[in-house]
MMTF fields as JSON, N, C-alpha, C and O atoms, coordinates in Angstrom:
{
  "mmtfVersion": "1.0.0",
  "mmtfProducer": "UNKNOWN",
  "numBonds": 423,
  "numAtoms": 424,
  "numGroups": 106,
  "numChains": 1,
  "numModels": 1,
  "chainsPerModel": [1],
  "groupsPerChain": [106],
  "chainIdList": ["A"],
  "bondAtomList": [4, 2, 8, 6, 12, 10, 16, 14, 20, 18, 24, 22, 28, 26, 32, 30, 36, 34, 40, 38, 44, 42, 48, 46, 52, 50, 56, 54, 60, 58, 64, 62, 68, 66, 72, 70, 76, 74, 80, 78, 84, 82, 88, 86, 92, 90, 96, 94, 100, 98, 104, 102, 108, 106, 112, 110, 116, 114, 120, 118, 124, 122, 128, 126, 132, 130, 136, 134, 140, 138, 144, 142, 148, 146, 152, 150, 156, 154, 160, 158, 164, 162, 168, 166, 172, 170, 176, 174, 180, 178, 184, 182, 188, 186, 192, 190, 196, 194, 200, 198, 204, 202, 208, 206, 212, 210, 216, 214, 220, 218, 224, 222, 228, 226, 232, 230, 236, 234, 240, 238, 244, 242, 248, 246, 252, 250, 256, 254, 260, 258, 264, 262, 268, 266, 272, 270, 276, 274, 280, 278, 284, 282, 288, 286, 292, 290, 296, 294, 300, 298, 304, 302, 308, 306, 312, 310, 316, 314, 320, 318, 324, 322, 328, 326, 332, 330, 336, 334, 340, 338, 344, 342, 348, 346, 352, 350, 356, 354, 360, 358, 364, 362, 368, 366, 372, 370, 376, 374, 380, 378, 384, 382, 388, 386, 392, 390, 396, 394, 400, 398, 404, 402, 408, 406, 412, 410, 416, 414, 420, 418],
  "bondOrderList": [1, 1, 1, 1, 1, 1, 1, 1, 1, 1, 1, 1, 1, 1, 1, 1, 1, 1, 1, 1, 1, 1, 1, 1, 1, 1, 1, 1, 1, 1, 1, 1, 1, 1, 1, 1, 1, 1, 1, 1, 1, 1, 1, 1, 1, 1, 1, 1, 1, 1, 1, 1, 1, 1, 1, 1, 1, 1, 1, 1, 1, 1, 1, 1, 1, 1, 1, 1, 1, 1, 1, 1, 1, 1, 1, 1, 1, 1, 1, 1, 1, 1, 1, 1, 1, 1, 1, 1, 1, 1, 1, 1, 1, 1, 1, 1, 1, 1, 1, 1, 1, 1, 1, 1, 1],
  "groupList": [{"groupName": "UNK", "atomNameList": ["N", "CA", "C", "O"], "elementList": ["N", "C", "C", "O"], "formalChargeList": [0, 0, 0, 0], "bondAtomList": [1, 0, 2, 1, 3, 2], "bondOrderList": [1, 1, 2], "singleLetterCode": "X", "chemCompType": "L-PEPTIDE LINKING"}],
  "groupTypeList": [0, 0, 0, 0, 0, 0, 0, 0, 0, 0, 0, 0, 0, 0, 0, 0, 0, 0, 0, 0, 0, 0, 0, 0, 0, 0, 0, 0, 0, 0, 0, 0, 0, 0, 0, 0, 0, 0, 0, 0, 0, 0, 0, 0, 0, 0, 0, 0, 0, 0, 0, 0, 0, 0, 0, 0, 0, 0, 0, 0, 0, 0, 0, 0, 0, 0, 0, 0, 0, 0, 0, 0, 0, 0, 0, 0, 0, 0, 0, 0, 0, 0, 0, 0, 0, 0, 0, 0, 0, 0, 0, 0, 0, 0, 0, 0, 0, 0, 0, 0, 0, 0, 0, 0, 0, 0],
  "groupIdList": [1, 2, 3, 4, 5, 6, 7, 8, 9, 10, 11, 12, 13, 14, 15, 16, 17, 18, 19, 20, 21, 22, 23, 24, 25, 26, 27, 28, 29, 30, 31, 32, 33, 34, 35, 36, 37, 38, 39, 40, 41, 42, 43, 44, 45, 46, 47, 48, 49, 50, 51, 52, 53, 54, 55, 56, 57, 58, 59, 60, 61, 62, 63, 64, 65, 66, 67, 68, 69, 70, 71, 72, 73, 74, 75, 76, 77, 78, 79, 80, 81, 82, 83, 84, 85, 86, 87, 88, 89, 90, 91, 92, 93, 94, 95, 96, 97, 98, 99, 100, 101, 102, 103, 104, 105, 106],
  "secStructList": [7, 7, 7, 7, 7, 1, 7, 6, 6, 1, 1, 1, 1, 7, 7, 7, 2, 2, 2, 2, 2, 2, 2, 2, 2, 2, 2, 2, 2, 6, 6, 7, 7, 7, 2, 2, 2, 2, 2, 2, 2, 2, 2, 2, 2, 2, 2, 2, 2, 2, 6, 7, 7, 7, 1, 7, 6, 2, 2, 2, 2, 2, 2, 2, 2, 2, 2, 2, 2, 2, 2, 2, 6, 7, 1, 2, 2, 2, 2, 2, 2, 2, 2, 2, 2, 2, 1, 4, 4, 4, 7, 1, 1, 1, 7, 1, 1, 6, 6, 6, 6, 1, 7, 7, 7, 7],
  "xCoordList": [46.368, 47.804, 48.152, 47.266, 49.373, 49.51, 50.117, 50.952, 49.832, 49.93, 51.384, 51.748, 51.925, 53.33, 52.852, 52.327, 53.017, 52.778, 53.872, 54.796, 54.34, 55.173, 55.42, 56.456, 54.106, 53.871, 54.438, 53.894, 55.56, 56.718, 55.673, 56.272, 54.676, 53.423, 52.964, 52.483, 53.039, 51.949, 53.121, 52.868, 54.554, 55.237, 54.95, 54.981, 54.521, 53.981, 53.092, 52.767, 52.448, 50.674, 50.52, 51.051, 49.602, 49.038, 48.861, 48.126, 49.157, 48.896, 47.298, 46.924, 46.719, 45.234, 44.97, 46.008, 44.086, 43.721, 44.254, 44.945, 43.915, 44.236, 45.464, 45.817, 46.588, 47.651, 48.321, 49.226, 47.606, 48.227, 48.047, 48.867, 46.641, 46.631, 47.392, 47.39, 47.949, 48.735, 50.255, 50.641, 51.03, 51.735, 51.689, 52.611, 50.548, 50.315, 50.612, 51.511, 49.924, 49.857, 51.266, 51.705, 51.985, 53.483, 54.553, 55.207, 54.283, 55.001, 54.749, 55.724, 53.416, 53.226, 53.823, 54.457, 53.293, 54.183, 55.783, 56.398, 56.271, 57.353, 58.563, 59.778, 57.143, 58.168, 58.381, 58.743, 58.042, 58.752, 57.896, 58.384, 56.675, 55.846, 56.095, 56.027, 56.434, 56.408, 55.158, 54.38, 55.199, 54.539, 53.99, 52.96, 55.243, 55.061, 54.54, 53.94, 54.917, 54.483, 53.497, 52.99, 52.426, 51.243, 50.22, 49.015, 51.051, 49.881, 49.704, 48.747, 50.927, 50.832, 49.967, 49.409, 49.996, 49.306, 47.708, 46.945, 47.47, 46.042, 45.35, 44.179, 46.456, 45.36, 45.271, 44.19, 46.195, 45.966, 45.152, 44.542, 44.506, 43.92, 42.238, 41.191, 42.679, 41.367, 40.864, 39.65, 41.457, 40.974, 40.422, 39.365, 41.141, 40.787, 39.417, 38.604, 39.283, 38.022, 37.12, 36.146, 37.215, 36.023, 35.666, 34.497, 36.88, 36.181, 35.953, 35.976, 35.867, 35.303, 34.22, 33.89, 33.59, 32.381, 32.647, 32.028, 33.49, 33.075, 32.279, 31.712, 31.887, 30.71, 31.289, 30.62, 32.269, 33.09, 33.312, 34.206, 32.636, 32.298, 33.67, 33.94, 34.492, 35.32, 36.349, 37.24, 36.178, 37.922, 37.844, 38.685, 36.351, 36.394, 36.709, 37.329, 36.016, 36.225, 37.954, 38.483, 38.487, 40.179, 40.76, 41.63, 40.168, 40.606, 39.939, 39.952, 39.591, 38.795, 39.71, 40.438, 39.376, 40.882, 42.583, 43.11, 43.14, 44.073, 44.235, 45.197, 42.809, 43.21, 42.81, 43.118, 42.393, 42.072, 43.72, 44.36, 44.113, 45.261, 46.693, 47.478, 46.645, 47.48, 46.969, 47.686, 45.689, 45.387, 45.451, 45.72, 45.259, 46.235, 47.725, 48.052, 48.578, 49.913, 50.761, 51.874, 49.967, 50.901, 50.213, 49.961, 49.656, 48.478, 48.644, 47.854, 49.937, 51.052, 51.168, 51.033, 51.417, 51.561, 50.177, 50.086, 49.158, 47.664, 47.41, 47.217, 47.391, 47.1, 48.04, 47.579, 49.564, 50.217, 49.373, 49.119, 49.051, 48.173, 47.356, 47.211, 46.467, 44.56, 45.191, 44.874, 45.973, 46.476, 46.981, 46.316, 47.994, 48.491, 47.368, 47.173, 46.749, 45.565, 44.566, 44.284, 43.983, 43.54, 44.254, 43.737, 45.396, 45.786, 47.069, 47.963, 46.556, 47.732, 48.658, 49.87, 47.341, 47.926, 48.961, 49.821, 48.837, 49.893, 50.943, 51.63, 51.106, 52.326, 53.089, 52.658, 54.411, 55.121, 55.769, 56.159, 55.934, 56.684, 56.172, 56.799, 54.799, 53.558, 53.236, 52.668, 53.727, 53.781, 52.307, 51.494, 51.706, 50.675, 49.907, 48.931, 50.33, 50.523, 49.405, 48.268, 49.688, 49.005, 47.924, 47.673, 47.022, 46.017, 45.038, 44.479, 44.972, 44.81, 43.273, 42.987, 42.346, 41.114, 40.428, 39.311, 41.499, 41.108, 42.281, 43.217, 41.648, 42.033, 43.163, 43.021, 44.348, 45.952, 45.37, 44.895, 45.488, 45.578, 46.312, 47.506, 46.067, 47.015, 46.991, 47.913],
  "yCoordList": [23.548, 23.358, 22.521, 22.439, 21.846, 21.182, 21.852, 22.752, 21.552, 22.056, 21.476, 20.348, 22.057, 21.603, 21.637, 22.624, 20.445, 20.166, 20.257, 20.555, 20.141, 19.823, 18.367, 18.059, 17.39, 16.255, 15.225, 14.945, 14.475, 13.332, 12.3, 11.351, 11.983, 11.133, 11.197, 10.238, 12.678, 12.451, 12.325, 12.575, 11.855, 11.353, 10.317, 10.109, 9.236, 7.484, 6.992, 5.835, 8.203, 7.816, 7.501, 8.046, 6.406, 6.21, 7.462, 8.259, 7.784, 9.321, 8.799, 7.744, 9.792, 9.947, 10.09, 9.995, 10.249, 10.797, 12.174, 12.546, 12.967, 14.477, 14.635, 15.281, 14.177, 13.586, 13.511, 14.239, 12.368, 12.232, 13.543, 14.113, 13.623, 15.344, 16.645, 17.718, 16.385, 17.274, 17.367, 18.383, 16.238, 15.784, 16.1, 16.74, 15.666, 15.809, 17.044, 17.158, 18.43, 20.04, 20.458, 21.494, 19.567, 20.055, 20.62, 21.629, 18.929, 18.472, 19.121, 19.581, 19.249, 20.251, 21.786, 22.464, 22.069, 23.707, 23.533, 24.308, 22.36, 22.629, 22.292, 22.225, 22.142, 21.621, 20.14, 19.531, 19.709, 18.163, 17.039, 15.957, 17.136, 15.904, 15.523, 16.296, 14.267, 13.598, 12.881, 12.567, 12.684, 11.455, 10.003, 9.52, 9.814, 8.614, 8.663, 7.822, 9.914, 10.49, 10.717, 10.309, 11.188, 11.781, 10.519, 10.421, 9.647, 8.517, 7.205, 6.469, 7.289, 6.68, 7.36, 6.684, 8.413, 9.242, 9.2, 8.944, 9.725, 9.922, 8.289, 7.976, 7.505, 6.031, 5.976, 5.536, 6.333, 5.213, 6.239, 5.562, 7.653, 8.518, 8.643, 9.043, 8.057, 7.438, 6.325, 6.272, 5.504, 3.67, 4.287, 3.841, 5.272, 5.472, 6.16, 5.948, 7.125, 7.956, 7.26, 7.321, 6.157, 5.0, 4.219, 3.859, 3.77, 2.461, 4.021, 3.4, 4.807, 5.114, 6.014, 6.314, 6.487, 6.93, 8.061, 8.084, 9.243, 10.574, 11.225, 11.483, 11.716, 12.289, 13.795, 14.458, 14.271, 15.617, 15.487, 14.66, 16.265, 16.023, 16.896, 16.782, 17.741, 18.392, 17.76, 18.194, 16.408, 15.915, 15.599, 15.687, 15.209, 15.232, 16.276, 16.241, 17.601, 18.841, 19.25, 20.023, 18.688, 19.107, 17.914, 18.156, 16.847, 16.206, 16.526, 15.888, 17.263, 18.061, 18.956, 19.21, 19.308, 20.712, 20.475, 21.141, 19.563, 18.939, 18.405, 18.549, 17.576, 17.402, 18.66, 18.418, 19.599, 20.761, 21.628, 21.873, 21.95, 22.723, 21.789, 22.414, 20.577, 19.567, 19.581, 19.047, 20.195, 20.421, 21.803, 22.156, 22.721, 23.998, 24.262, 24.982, 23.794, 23.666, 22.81, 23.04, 21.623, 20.454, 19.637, 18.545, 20.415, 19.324, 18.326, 17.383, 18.408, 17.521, 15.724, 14.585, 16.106, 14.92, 14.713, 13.841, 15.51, 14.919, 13.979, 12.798, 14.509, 13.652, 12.451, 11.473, 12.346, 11.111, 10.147, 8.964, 10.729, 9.93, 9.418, 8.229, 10.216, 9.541, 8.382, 7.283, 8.312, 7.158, 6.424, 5.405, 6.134, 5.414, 4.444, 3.229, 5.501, 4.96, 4.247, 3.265, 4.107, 3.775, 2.569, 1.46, 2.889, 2.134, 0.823, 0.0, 1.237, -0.1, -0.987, -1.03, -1.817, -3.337, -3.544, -4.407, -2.261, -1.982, -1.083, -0.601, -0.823, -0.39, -1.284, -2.167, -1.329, -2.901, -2.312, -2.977, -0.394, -0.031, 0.359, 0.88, 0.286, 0.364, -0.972, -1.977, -0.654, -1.915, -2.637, -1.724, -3.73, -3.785, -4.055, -4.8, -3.394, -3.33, -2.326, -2.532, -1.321, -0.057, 0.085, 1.214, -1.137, -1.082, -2.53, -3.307, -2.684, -3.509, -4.129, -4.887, -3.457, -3.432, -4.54, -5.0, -4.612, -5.781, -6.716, -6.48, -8.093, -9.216, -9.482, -9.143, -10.123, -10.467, -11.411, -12.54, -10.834, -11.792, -12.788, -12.489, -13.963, -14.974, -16.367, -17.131],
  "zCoordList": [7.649, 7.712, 8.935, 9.785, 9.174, 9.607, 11.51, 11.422, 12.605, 13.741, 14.244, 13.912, 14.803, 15.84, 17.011, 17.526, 17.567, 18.977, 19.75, 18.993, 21.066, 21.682, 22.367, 22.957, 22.157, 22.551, 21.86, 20.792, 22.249, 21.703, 21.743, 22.249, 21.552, 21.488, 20.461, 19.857, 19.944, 18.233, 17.006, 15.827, 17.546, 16.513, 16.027, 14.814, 17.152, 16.756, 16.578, 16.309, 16.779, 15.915, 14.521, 13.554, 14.571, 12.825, 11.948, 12.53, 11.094, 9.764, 10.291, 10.803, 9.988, 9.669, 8.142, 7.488, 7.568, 6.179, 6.099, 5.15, 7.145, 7.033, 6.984, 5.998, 7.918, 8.091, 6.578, 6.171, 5.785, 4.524, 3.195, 2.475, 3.334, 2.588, 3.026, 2.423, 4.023, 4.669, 4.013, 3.434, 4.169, 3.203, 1.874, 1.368, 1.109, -0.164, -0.486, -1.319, 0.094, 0.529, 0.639, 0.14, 1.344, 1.473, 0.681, 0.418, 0.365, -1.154, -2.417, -3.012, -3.004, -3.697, -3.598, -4.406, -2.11, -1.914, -2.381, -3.114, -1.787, -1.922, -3.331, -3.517, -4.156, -5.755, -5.979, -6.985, -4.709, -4.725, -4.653, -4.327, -4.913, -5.875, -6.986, -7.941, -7.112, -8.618, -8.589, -7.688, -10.044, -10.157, -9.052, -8.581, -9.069, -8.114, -6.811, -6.141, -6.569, -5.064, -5.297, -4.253, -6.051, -6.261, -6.68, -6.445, -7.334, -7.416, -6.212, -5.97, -5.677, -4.365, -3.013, -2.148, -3.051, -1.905, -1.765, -0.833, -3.701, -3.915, -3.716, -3.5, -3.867, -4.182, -2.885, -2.492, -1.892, -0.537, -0.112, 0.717, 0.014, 0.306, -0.156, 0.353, -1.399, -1.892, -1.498, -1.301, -1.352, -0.609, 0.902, 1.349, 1.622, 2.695, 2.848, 3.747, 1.693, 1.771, 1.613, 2.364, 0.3, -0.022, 0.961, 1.101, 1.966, 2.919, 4.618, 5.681, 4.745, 6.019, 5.51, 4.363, 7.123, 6.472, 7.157, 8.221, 6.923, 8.037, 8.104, 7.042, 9.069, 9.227, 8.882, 8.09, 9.326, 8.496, 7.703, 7.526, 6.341, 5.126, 4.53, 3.335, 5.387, 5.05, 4.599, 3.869, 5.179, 4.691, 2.736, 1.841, 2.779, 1.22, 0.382, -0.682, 1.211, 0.166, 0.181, -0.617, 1.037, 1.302, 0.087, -0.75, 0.221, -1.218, -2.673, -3.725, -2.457, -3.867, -4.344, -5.304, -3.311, -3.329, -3.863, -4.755, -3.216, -3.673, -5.044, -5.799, -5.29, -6.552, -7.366, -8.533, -7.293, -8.295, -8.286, -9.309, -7.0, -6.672, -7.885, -8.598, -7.792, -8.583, -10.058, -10.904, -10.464, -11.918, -12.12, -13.268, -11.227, -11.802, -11.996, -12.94, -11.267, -10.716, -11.436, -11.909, -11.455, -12.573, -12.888, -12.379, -14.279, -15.135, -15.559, -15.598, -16.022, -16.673, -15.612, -16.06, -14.369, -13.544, -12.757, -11.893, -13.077, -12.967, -13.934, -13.648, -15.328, -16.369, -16.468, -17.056, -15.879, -15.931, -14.791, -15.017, -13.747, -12.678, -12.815, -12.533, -13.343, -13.964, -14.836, -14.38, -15.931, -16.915, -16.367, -16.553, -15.587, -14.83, -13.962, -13.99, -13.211, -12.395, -13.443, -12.756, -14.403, -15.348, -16.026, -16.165, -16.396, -17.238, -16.283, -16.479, -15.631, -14.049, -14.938, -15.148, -15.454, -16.004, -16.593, -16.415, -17.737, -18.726, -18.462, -19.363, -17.206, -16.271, -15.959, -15.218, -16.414, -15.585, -14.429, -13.47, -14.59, -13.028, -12.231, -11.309, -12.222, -10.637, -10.134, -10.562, -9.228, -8.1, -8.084, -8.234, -7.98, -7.777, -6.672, -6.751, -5.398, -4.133, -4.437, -4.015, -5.11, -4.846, -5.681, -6.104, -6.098, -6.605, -5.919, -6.692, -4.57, -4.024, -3.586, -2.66, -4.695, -4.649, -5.966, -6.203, -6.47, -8.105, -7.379, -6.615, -8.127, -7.851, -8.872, -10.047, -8.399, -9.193, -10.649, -10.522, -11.761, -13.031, -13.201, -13.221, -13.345, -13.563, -13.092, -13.376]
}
């Protein structure tokens, strides 16, 4: 869970990965993930997990977790995610900002 500091310093810091699953954790608790929120989070959370290499293997199992906790809870906007994530191209309302690992058609 996420810590309260008293330090006006760790407001302007970069999110970390944990940072962003933290968020993710929130939002879920609190009813208020959609869709959009859930496929924006997991991708940039995922790009992040793919390009570093931690040596704390935990941050993966905390994204394991997340996505399992989001397939008990709301299967419904898992399965819109995986398709979405899958099916991009033929999305005209996902930005293609957020799939920034394939090269622009055209």
């Amino acid at each position: 869970m996420p810590t309260i500091t008293s330090n006006h310093k760790d407001l302007f810091r970069t999110p970390d990965t944990e940072d962003k699953l933290n968020l993710f954790h929130l939002l879920l608790n609190a009813n208020e993930l959609t869709v959009t929120l859930s496929l924006a989070l997991l991708k940039i959370i995922h790009g992040e997990l793919k390009s570093n290499d931690y040596s704390d293997r935990s941050i993966y199992k905390r994204y394991a977790a997340a996505i399992e906790t989001l397939r008990y809870r709301m299967l419904d906007t898992l399965q819109l995610v995986v398709a979405t994530w899958k099916n991009h191209q033929a999305k005209s309302n996902t930005p293609p900002e957020w799939f920034p690992d394939e090269e622009p058609k055209g």
